[in-house]
MDTraj code that builds the backbone (N, CA, C; nanometers):
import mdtraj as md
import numpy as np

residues = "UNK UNK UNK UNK UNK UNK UNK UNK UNK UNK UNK UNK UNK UNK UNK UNK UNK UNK UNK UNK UNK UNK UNK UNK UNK UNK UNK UNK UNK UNK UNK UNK UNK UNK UNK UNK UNK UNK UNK UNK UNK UNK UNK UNK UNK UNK UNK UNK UNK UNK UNK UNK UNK UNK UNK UNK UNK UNK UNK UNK UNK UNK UNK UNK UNK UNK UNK UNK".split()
xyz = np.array([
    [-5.2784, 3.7145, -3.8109],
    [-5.3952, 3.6515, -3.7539],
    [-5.5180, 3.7401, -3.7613],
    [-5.4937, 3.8581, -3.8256],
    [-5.6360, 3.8973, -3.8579],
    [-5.6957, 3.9278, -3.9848],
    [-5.7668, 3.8296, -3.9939],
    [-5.8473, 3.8028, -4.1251],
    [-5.9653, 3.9240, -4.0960],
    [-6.0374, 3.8871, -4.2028],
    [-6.1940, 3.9823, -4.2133],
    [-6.2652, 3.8680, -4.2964],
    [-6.3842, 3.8525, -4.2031],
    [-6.5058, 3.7850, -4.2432],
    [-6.5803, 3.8382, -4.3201],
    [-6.5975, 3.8515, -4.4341],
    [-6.6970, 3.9696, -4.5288],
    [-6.8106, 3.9179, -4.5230],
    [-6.9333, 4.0079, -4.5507],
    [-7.1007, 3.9543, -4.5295],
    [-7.1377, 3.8736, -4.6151],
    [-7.0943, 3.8967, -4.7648],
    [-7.1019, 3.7556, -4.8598],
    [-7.1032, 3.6294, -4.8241],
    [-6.9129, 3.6453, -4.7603],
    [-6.8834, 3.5078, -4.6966],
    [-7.0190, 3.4453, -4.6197],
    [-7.0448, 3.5051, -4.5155],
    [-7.1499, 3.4917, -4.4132],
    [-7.2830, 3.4306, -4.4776],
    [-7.3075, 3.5196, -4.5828],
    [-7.4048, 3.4741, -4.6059],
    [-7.4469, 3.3372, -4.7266],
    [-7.3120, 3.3313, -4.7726],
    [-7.3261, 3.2150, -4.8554],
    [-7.2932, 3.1113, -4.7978],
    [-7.2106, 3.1205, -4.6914],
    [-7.1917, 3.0102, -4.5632],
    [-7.3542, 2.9459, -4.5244],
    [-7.3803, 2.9821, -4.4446],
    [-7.5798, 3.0035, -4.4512],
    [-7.6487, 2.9629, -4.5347],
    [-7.6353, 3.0576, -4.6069],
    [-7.7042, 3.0020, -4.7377],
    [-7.6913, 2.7959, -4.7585],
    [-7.5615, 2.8237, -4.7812],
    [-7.5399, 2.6758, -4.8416],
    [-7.5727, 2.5938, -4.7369],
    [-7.5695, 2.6253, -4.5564],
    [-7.6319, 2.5196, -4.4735],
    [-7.7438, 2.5017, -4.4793],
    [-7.8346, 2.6266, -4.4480],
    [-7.9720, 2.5740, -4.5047],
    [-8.0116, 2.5231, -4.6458],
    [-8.0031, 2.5038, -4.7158],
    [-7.9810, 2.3801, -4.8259],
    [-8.0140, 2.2695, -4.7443],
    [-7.9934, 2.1791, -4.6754],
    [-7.9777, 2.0853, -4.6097],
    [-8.1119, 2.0419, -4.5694],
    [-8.1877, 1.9486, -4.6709],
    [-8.2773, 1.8848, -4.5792],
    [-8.2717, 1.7744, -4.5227],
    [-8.2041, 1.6803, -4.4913],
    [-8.1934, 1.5506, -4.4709],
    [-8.0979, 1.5023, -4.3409],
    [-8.0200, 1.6676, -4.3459],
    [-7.9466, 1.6832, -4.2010],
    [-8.0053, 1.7211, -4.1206],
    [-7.9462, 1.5833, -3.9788],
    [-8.0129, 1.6246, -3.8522],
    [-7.8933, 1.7725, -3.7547],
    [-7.7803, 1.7698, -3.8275],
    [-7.6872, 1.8933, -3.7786],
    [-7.5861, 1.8942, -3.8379],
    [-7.4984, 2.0331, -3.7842],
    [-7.3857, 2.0782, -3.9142],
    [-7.2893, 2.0678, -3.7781],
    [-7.1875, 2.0025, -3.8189],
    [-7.0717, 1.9999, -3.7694],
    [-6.9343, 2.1528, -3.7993],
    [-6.9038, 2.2172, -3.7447],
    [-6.8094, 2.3329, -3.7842],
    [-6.6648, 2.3043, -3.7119],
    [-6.6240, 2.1686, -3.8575],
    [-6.4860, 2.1188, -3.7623],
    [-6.3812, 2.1736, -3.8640],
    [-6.3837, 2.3276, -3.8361],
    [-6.2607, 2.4373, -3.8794],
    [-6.2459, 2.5607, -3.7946],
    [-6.1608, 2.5587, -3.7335],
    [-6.1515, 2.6993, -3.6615],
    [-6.2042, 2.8044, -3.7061],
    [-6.2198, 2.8339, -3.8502],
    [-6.2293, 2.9549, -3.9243],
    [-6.4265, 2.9621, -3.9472],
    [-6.4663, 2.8483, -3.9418],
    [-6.5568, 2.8408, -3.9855],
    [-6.6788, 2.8798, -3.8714],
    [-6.6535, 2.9354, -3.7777],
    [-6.7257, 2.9605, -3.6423],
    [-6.7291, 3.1646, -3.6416],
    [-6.6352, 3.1796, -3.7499],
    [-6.6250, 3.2948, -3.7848],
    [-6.7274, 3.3772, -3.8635],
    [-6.7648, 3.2838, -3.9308],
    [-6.8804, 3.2809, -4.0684],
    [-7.0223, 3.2417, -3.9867],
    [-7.0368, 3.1544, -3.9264],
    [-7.1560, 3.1287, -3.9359],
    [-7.2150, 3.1235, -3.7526],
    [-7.3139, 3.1335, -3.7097],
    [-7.3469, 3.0883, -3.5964],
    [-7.4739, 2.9997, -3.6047],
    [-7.5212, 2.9410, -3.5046],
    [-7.6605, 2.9175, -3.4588],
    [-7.7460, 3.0166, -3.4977],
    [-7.7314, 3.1149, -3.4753],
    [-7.8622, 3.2126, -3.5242],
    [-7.8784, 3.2290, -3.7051],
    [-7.7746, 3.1741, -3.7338],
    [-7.8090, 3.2122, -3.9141],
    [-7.8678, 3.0441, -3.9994],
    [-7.8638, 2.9438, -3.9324],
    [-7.9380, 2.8642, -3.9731],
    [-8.0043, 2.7688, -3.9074],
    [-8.0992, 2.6915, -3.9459],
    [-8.2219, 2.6493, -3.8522],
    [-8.1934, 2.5140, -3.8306],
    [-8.0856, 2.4568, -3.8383],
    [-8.1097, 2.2957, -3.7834],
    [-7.9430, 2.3243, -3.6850],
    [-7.9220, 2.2470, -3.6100],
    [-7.8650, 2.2454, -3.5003],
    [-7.7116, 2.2742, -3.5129],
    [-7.6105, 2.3497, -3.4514],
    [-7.4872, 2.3786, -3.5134],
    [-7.3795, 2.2949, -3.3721],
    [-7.3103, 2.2382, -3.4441],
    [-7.1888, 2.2006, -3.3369],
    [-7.0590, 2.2688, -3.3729],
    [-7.0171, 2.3254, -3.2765],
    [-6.8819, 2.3962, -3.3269],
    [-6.7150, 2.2873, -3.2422],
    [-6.7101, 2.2768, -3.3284],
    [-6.5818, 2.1384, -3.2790],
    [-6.4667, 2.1682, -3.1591],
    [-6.4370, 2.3289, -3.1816],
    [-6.3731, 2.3763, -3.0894],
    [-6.3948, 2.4396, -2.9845],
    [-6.5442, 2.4883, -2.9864],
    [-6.5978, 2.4915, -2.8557],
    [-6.6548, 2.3802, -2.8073],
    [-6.6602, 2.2976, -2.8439],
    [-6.6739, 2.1235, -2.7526],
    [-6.5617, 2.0816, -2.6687],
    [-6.4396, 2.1167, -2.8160],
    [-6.2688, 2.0935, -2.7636],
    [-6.2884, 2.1625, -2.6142],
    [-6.2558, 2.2598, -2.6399],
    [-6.2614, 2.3981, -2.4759],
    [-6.2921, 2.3478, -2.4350],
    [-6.4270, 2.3293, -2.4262],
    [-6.5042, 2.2775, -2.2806],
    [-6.5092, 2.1629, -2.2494],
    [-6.4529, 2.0663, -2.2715],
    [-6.3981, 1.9354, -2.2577],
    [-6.2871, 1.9329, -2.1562],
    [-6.1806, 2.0575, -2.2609],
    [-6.0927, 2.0465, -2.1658],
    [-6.0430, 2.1177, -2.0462],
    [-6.1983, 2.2014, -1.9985],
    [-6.1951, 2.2786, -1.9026],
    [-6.2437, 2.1964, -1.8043],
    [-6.3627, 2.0955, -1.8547],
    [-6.4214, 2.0033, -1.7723],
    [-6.3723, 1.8934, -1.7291],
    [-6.2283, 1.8866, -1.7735],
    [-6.1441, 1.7485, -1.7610],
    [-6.0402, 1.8047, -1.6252],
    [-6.0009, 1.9768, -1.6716],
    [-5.8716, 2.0205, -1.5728],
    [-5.9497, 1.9935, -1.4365],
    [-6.0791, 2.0477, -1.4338],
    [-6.1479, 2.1007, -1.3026],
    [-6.2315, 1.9798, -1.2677],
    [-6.1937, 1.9354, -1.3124],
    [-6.2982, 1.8159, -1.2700],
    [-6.2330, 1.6893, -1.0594],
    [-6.3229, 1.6604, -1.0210],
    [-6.2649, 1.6200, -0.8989],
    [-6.1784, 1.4781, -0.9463],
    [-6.0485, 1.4742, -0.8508],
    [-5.9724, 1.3659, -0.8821],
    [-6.0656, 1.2197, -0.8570],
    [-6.0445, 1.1471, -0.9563],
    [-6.0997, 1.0077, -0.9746],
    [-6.0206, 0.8966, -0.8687],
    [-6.1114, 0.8322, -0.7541],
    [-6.0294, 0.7575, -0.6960],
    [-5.9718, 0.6530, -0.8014],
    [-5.8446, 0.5812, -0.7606],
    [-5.7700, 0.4972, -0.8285],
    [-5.7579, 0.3558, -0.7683],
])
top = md.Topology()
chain = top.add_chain()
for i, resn in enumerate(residues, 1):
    res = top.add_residue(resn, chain, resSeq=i)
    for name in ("N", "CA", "C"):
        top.add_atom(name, md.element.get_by_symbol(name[0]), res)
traj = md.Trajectory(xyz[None], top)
């Protein structure tokens, strides 16, 4: 389980999102792929699929019981 992200990777990741004019956002629905790239390396809006997952399902455990 431990890979290495090289700066290439990184930056051709990037690279190839900004490319993108016509997208309103980049979806990052790969575990691996949150590795490579963040919000700070390209300029239109980033969703990372598995930090949505998480916090979904942190907001679901803790959440107050729903009357029935």
């Amino acid at each position: 389980m431990g890979g290495t992200i090289q700066q290439k990777t990184k930056n051709d990741v990037a690279s190839y999102a900004n490319t993108f004019e016509e997208v309103q956002a980049v979806v990052l629905g790969c575990t691996e792929l949150p590795l490579a790239i963040t919000q700070k390396d390209i300029k239109i809006p980033l969703f990372d699929s598995l930090h949505i997952l998480a916090k979904a399902t942190v907001d679901y455990v803790f959440a107050p019981p729903q009357p029935s």
